[in-house]
C-alpha positions in Angstrom: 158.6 45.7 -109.5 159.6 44.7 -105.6 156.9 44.7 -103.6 157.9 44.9 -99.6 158.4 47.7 -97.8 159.1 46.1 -94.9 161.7 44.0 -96.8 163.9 47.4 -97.7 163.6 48.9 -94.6 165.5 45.4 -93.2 167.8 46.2 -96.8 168.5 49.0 -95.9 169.9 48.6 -92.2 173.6 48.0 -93.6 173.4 50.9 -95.9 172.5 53.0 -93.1 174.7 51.6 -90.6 177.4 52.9 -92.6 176.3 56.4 -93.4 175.2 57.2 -89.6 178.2 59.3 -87.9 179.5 57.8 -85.3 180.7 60.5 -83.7 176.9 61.8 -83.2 176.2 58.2 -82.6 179.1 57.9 -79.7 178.4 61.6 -78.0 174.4 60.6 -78.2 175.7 57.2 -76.2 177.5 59.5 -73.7 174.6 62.1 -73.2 172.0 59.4 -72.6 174.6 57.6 -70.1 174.7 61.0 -68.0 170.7 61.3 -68.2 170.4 58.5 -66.9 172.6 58.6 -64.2 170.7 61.6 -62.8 167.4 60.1 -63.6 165.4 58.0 -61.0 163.0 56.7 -63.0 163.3 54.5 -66.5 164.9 56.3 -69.3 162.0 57.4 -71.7 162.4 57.0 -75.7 160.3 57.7 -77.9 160.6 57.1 -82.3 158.7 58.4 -84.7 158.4 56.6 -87.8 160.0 53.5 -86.2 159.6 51.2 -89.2 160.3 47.4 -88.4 162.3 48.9 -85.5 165.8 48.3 -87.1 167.0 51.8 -84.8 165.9 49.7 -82.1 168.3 46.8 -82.6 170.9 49.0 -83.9 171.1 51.1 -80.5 171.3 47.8 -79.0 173.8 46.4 -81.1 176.1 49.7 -81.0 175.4 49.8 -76.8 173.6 53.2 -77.6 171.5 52.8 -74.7 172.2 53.4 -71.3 172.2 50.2 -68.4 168.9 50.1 -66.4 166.0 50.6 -67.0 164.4 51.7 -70.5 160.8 52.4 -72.0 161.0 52.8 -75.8 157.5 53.6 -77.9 158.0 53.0 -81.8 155.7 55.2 -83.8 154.6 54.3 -87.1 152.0 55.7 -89.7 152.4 52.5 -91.3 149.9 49.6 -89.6 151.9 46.7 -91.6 155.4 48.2 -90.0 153.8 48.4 -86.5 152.8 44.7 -87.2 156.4 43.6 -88.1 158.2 45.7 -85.6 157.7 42.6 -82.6 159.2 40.0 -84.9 162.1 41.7 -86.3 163.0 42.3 -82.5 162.3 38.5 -81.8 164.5 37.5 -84.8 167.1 39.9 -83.2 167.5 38.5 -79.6 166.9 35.3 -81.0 170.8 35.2 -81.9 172.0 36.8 -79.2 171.3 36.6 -75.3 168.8 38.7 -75.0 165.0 37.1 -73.7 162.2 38.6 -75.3 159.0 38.6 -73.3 155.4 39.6 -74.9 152.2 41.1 -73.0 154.0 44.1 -73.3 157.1 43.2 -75.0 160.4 43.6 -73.1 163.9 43.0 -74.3 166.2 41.5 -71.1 169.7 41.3 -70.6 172.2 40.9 -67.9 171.6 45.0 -67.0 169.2 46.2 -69.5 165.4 45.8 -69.7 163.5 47.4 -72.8 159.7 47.6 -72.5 158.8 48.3 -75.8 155.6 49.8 -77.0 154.6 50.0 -80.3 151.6 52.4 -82.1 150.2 53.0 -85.0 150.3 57.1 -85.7 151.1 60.2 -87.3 154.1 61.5 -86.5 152.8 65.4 -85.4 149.6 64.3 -83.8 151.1 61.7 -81.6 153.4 64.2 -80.2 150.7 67.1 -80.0 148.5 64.4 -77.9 151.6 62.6 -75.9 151.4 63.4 -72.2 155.0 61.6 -71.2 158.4 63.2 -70.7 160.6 61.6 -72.7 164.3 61.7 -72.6 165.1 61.2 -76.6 163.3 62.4 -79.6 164.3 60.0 -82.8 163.6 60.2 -86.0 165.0 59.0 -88.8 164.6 59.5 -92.2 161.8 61.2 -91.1 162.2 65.4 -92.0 162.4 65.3 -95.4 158.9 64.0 -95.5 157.8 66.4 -92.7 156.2 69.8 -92.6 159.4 71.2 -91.0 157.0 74.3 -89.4 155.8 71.5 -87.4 159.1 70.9 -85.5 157.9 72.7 -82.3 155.2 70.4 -82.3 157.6 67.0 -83.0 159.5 68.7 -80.6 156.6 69.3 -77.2 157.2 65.6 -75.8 161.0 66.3 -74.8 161.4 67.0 -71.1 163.7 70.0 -70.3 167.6 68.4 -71.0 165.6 65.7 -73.2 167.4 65.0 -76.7 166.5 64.8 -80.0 168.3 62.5 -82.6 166.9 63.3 -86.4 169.5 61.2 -88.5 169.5 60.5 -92.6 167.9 64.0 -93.1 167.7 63.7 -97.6 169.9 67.0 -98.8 169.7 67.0 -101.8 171.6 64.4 -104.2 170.5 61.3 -105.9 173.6 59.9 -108.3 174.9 57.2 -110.1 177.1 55.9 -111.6 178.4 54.8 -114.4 177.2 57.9 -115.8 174.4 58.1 -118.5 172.8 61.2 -120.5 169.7 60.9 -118.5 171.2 61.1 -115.1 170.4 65.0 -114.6 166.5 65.0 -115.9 166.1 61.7 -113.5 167.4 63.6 -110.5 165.3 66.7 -111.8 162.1 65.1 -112.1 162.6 62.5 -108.8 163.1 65.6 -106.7 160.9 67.7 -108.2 158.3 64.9 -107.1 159.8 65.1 -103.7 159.0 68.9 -103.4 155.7 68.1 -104.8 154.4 66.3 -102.3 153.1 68.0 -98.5 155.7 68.1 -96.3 158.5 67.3 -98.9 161.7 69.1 -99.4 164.3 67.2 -102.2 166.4 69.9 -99.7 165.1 69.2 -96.8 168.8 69.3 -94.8 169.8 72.8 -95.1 166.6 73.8 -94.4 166.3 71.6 -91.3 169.8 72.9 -90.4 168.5 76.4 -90.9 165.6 76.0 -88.3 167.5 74.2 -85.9 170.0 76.7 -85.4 167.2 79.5 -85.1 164.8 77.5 -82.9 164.5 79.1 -79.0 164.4 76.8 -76.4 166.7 74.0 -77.9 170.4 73.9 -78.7 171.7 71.9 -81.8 174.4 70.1 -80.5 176.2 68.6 -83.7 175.5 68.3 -87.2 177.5 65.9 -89.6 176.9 64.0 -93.0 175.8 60.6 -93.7 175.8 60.0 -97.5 174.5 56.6 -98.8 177.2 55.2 -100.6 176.5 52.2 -102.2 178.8 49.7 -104.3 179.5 46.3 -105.1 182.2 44.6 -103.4 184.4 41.8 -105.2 182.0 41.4 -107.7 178.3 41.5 -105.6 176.7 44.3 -103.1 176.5 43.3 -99.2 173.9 41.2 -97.6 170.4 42.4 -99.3 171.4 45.9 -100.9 170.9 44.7 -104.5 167.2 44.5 -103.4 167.9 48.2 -101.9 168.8 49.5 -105.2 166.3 47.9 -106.9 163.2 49.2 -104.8 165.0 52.3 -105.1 165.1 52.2 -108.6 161.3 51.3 -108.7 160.6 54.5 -106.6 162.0 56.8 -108.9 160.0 54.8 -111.8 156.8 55.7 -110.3 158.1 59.1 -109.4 159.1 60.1 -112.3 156.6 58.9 -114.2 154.3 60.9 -112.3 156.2 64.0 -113.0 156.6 63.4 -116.1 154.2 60.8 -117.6 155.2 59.9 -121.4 156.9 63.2 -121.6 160.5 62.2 -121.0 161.1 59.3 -123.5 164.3 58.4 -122.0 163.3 56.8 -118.7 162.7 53.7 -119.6 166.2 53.4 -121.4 167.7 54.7 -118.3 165.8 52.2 -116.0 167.1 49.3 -117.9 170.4 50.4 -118.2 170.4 50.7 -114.4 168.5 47.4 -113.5 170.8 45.4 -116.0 173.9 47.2 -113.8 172.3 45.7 -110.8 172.0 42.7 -111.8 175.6 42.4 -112.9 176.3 44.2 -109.4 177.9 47.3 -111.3 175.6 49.9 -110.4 177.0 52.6 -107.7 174.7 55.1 -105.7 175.3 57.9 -103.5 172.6 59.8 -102.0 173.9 63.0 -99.7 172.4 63.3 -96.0 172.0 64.7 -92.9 172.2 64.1 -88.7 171.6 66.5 -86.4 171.7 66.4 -82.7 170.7 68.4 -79.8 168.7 68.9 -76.9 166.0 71.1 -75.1 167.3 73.8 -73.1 164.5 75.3 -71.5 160.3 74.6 -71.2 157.4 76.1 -72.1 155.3 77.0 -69.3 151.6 75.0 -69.1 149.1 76.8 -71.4 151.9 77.8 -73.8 153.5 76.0 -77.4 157.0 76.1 -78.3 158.1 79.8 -79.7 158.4 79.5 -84.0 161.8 79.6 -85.6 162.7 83.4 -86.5 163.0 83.7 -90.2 164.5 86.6 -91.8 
C-alpha cells in the first residue's frame, strides 16, 4: 500500500495541470487582472482545501494572478497538509527567482508579493466564521466531497463582484483500460462508497452544475470539462503519476472492500491485474470532471444568509 498523501497531491499536479481548462484558467486570469485594477487595496484569495498548496504555485507558474499586491489564505482540514504547504512553496521559488520570506510567509518577485496564510479548518465553518472580503473563492477537488446545500455558506466570504473558481468537480466516471470483466462492479461499488459517505456524490458535477445555475445572487460564468486522462508515454507515465495510479488503485481497494467486504471475489484478481499494468506502465485511466466559474452579483444585507437554490 503507498502511504503519503502528501506525496499524491505533489503526483498529481501534472495530471491536473492537464485536465484544468484553460480557457476557464485564461478568462479567470483576465477577471482577476480587472479586479484588481479597480481595487485599492491587496487582492484577497482565499482556498479551501489547499492541500500542499500545488494551486498556489500553479497560479504562479501560469501568471494567474494579477501584479501588486496579493493576500492568499490556504485552508486545510488536513494538519499534516497545512504543515507541508510552507515547504512545497520554498522548494518552488527555490528554482525560480522568487524570495520566500517566513514570519508570515511572502512570496516576492519583481511586481508581485504573496503573503500567504495558511490554517488548519473545515471548509464550511471557516467560511461561516471568516470576516474578510475576499476577491476569489477556490476550491478544488473539493465539491464532490461537500454537502452541496452548504454552497451559500462556502459561498458568504465573496465580496460583491468576488469570484469563485471550483475546478476537478468528480462527475461521474472511473475507467480503465485494458478492459477486464470486473471493470463495471469496481466502478459500482467505488462510487457507491462515494455516495455513501456525508457530503459525497459519485455525481457530484451535474448536481453542482444544477445548483449553480439556480443559485440567486451569483452568476455562473463558464462551465467546461477536465477529465483525468492518464497514460504511459514511450513506454513509462510522466514524472510521479505511476505513484498516482497506484494510490489510486489503493483507494478503490479500501473502498471497495468496504462496500463489499469478501462479497465480490474478484477484486483482488482485478487489483493485481491493474498493479502488474502499472508496473509495466500499461495501465490507462480516465476519470470525467468538472470546472465551473462565476462570480457574485449581488449581497446579502447584514443580519441576512444567502437565499437557497430553488429546486423543482
Amino acid at each position: 500500500m503507498t502511504k503519503s498523501f502528501q506525496r499524491y497531491l505533489r503526483a498529481k499536479r501534472t495530471v491536473d495541470d492537464r485536465a484544468l481548462d484553460r480557457r476557464l484558467v485564461k478568462l479567470l486570469r483576465e477577471q482577476l487582472a480587472d479586479r484588481a485594477a479597480d481595487s485599492d487595496g491587496p487582492l484577497r484569495v482565499l482556498e479551501i482545501g489547499a492541500g500542499i498548496g500545488t494551486m498556489l504555485t500553479r497560479f504562479l507558474d501560469w501568471d494567474v494572478l494579477p501584479a501588486g499586491e496579493v493576500h492568499y489564505t490556504a485552508v486545510d482540514i488536513q494538519s499534516e497538509n497545512v504543515a507541508r504547504l510552507p515547504d512545497h512553496i520554498r522548494d518552488w521559488a527555490a528554482d525560480r527567482q522568487t524570495s520566500v520570506r517566513d514570519g508570515p510567509l511572502v512570496l516576492a518577485s519583481e511586481n508581485r508579493r504573496i503573503e500567504i496564510e495558511t490554517v488548519q479548518a473545515e471548509a464550511v465553518a471557516h467560511a461561516t466564521a471568516a470576516d474578510s472580503e475576499y476577491d476569489l473563492l477556490i476550491g478544488a477537488a473539493l465539491l464532490d466531497i461537500l454537502d452541496r446545500q452548504e454552497l451559500p455558506t462556502l459561498l458568504e466570504p465573496l465580496a460583491p463582484g468576488g469570484l469563485y473558481y471550483f475546478p476537478l468537480t468528480f462527475d461521474g466516471a472511473t475507467r480503465f483500460q485494458p478492459s477486464h470483466p470486473a471493470d463495471r462492479t469496481v466502478e459500482r461499488l467505488y462510487h457507491e462508497h462515494m455516495d455513501g459517505k456525508q457530503g459525497g456524490d459519485s455525481r457530484a458535477g451535474s448536481d453542482v452544475l444544477g445548483r449553480l445555475q439556480r443559485l440567486d445572487g451569483t452568476a455562473l460564468s463558464a462551465v467546461a470539462g477536465s477529465d483525468w486522462i492518464v497514460r504511459p508515454i514511450d513506454g513509462s507515465y510522466p514524472a510521479d503519476e505511476a505513484y498516482f495510479l497506484r494510490y489510486i488503485l489503493d483507494t478503490i481497494e479500501d473502498a471497495v472492500g468496504e462496500v463489499a467486504g469478501r462479497d465480490f471475489e474478484g477484486l483482488d484478481d482485478w487489483l493485481a491485474g491493474r498493479r502488474e499494468q502499472v508496473a509495466a506502465a500499461e495501465l490507462l485511466y480516465h476519470t470525467h470532471q468538472l470546472d465551473f466559474l462565476g462570480r457574485i452579483v449581488t449581497r446579502r444585507s447584514s443580519g441576512e444568509s444567502w437565499p437557497s437554490p430553488r429546486m423543482k
